[in-house]
N, C-alpha and C positions, 0 to 999 in steps of 0.2 A: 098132840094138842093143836086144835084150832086158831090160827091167826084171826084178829079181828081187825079186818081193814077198814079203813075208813081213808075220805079223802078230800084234796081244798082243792080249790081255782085260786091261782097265779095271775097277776097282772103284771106283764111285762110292758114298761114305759115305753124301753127302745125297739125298734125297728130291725127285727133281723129277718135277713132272709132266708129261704129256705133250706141253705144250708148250715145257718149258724143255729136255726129251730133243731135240726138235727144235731149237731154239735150239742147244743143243751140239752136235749131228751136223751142223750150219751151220757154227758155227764151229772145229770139228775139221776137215773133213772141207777149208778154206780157211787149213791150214795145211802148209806146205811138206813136201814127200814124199808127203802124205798120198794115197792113191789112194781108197780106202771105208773106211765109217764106219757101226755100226749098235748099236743099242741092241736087247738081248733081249728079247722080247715074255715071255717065260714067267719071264726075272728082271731084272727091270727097271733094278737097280743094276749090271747089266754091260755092259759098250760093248765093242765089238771094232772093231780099227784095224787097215788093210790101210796099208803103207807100203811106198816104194822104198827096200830093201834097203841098193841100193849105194851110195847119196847120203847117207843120213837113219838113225837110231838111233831106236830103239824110248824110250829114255829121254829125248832131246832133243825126239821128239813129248810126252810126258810132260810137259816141265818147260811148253813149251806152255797144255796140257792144266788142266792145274795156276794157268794162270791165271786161271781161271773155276773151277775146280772145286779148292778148295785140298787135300783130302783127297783127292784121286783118289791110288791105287796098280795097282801092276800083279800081277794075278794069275799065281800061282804060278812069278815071277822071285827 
């Protein structure tokens, strides 16, 4: 059966740098649904989340997300 991905933009408040961007693309990318995970080179407070659709919610990765990063929002939801 077909996965159907789909995917949001992350606005991250805080300031990390390019190790902790790594650190979070670890530990996003090791939580359920999750399929990719990247952080924008040209604006570095945005993350984008590729997830399985059919299983998993764009919010419920969020609240996740939100545990390391208590300000994260999702853009233009």
């Amino acid at each position: 059966m077909d996965k159907h991905i789909s995917d949001f933009m992350v606005h991250v408040h805080e300031e990390l740098s390019p190790q902790e961007q790594n650190d979070m693309e670890d530990f996003v990318i090791n939580q359920p649904g999750v399929v990719g995970v990247g952080f924008s080179t040209s604006h570095p407070h945005l993350m984008t989340v590729a997830y399985d659709a059919d299983d998993y919610t764009a919010h419920s990765i969020l609240t996740h997300i939100r545990e390391r990063v208590v300000g994260a929002e999702m853009v233009g939801l």
